[in-house]
C-alpha positions in Angstrom: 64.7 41.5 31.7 62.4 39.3 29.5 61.4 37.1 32.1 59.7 39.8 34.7 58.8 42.5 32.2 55.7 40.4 31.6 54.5 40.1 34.9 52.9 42.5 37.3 54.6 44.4 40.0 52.6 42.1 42.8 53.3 39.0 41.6 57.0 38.9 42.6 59.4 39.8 45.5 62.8 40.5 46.0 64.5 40.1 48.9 68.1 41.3 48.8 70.8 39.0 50.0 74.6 39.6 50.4 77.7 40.3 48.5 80.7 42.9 49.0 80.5 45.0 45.3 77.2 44.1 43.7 73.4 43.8 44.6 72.3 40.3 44.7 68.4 39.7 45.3 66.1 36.3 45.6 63.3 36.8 43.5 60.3 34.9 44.4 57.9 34.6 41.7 54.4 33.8 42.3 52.7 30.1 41.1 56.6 29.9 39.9 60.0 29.2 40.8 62.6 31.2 43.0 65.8 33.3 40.8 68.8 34.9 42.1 69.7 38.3 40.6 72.9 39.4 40.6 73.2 43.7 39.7 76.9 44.5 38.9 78.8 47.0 41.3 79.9 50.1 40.8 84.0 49.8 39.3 83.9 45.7 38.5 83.7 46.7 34.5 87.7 47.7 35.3 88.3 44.5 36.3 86.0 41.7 35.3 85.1 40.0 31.8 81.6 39.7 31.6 81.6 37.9 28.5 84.1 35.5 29.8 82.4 35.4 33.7 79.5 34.5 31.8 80.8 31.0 29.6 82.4 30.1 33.2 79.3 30.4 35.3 77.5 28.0 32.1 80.2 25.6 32.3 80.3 25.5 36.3 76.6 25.0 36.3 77.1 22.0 33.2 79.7 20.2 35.7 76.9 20.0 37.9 78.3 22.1 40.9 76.7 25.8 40.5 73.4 26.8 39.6 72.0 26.9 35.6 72.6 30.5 34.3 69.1 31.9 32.7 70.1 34.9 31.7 73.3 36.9 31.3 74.2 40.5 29.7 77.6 40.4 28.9 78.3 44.0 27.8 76.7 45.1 31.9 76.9 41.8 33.9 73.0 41.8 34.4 72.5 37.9 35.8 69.6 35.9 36.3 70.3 32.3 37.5 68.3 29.8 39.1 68.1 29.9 42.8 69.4 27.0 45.2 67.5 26.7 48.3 70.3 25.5 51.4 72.4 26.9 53.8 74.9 29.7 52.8 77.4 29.0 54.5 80.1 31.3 56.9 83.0 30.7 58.3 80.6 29.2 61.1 79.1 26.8 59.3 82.3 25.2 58.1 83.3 24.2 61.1 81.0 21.5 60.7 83.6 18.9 59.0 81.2 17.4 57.0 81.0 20.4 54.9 84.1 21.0 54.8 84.5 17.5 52.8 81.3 18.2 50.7 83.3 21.2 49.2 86.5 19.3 48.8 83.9 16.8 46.7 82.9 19.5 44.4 86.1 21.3 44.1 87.8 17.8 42.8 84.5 17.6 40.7 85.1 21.1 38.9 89.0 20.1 38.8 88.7 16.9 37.5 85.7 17.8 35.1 88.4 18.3 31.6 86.3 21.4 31.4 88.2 24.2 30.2 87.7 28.2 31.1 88.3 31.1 29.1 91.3 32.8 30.6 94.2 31.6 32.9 94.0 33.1 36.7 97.8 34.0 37.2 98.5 35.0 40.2 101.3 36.9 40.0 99.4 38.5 36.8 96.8 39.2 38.4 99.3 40.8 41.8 100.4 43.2 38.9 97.5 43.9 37.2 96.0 45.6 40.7 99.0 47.2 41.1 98.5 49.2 37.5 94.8 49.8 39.0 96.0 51.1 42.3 98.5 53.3 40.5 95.9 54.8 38.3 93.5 55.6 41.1 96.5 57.0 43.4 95.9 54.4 46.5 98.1 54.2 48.8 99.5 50.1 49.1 99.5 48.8 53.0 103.4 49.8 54.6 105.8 47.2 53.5 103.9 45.7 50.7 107.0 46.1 48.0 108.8 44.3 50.2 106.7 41.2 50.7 105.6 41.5 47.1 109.8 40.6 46.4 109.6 37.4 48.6 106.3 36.3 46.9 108.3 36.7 43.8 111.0 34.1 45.1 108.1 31.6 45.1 106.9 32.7 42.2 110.0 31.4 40.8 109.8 28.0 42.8 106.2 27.4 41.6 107.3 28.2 38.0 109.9 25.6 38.3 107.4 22.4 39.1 104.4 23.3 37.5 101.0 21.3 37.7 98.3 20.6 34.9 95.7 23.5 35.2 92.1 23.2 35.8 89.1 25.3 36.0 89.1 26.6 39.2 86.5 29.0 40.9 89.6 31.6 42.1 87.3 33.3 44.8 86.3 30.9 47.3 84.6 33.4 49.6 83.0 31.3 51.9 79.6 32.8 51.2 79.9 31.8 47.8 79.4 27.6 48.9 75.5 26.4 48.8 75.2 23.3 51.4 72.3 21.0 50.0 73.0 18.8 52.9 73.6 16.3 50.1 76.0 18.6 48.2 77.8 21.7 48.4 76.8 24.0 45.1 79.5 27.0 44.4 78.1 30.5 42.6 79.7 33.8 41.8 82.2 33.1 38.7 83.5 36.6 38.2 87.4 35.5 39.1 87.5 32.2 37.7 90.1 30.6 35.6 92.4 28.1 34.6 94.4 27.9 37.6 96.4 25.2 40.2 93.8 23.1 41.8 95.7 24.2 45.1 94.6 27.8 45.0 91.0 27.0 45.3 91.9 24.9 48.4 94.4 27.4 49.9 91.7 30.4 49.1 88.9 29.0 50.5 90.9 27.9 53.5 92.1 31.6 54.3 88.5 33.0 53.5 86.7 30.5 56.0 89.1 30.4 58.6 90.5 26.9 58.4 92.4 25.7 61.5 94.3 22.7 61.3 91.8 20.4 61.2 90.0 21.8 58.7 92.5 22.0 56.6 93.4 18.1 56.8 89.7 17.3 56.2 89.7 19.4 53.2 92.8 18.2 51.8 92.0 14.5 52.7 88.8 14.5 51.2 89.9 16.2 48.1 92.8 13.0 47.1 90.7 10.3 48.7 93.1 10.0 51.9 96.4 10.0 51.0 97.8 13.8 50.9 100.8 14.5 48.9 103.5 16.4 50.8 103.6 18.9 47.8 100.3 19.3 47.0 99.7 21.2 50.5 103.1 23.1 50.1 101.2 24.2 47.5 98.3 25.1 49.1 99.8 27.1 51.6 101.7 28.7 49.3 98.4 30.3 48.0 97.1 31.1 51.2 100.4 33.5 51.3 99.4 34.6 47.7 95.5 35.1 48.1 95.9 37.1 50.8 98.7 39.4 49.5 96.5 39.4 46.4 93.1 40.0 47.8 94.9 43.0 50.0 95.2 45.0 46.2 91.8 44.0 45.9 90.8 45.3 49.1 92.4 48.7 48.1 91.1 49.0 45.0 87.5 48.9 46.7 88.5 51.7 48.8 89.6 53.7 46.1 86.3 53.4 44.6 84.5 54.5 47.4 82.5 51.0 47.9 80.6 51.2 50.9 79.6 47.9 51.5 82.7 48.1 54.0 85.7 49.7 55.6 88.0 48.1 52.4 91.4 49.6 54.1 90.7 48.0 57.5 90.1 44.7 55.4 93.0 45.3 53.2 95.3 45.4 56.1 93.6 42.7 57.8 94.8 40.6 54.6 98.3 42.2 54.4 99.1 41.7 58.0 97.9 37.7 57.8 99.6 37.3 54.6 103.0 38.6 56.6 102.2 36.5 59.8 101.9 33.4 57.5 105.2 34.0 55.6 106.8 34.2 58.9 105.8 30.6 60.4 109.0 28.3 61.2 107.4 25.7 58.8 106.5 28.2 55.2 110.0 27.2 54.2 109.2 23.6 54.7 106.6 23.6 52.5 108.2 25.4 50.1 111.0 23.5 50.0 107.9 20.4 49.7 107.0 22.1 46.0 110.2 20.8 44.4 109.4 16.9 45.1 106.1 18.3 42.5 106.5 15.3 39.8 
């Protein structure tokens, strides 16, 4: 990498810091400035664009919500970026409300941006595209996961009926993945992003960190200003059904590949099972029934 194969071994450090399939480090460069390196996992060439991950993270970082991009291979996924200095936060640290509305702020920021991203995050494409993976490495699925998979199709079909404008949308709102500033909330690792339904990012980002019910009105209520359409959160628990149904290939796929950052089935059925429990609450039809007053 240009910028370090000019300097001696001494006069930087790296400190690794987290992330489920790839090596991320801090490098701290002395008399300079501190860089996040991001190593590709083993397996994520089957699965993510580098070339497109790369014009995403650029744009993300022009809207003024993720970190500048300084370098980026796109035929290995190589990354340098610059490094923000806050809090990364957990599922801990949002349940402080106030950053729960900070990210609200810079997800309507990204959405509302008129940006544009390389590819569409479907879904449903997406549900199939893992299953072609998992079939190819000869995984087994989590019992029962047809069957769920057939009801996620009857949404499917109700989402298709009252669809929303897209916008660029981060797709993986892991909640490591959100930088709190104290001023602002800074979102970084692109690889799953896409033109998407604004409502995913909330719904995602609501399963990953945890939300309770509070959390998820401050979220929602920061994000339109107040006033919370009754379809817009069918919406978004909709994709709390579908991230997790999705994420649970995900999580398989991982295991196939022998990534040991993790036990990947115990997490896959962790998802599948919530994903069911979800489906099952007295008010998921409510909301789905909400999607249809989608103008």
């Amino acid at each position: 990498m240009p910028l370090f194969t000019r300097l001696p071994a001494d006069a930087y450090h790296a400190e690794r810091l987290g992330g489920l399939t790839n090596l991320v480090y801090r490098i701290s460069v002395q008399d300079d400035a501190d860089y996040l390196l991001r190593i590709p996992g083993k397996g994520t060439e089957d699965y993510i664009n580098r070339a497109v991950e790369a014009h995403d993270a650029k744009v993300a970082a022009a809207v003024g919500v993720s970190a500048r991009v300084l370098y980026f291979d796109s035929d290995d996924g190589l990354m340098l970026a610059e490094y923000i200095p806050g809090l990364t936060l957990s599922t801990e640290g949002f349940k402080d409300i106030d950053r729960v509305q900070r990210a609200a702020r810079s997800f309507r920021q990204l959405h509302q941006s008129e940006q544009v991203f390389k590819t569409r995050f479907d879904v449903f494409a997406k549900i199939d595209e893992y299953l072609a993976l998992v079939a190819k490495l000869k995984a087994p699925l989590p019992p029962g996961y047809q069957q769920v998979k057939q009801e996620a199709d009857g949404i499917r079909q109700r989402l298709a009926a009252h669809p929303v404008p897209l916008a660029p949308c981060h797709c993986d709102p892991l909640a490591e993945n959100f930088i709190d500033t104290g001023e602002q909330v800074y979102i970084v690792d692109w690889e799953y992003a896409g033109n998407n339904d604004p409502m995913w990012d909330l719904g995602d980002l609501s399963v990953e960190a945890g939300f309770d019910a509070e959390q998820d009105h401050a979220l929602l209520a920061s994000y339109f200003n107040g006033s919370v359409p009754p379809e817009q959160a069918g919406r978004m628990v909709m994709y709390k059904a579908l991230c997790d149904l999705l994420w649970t290939l995900w999580g398989v796929v991982q295991h196939a590949n022998d990534n040991p950052a993790e036990d990947f089935w115990a997490y896959a059925l962790e998802r599948f099972e919530r994903c069911q429990a979800l489906m099952a609450q007295a008010d998921f039809t409510q909301h789905l029934q909400a999607i249809e007053k989608t103008a």
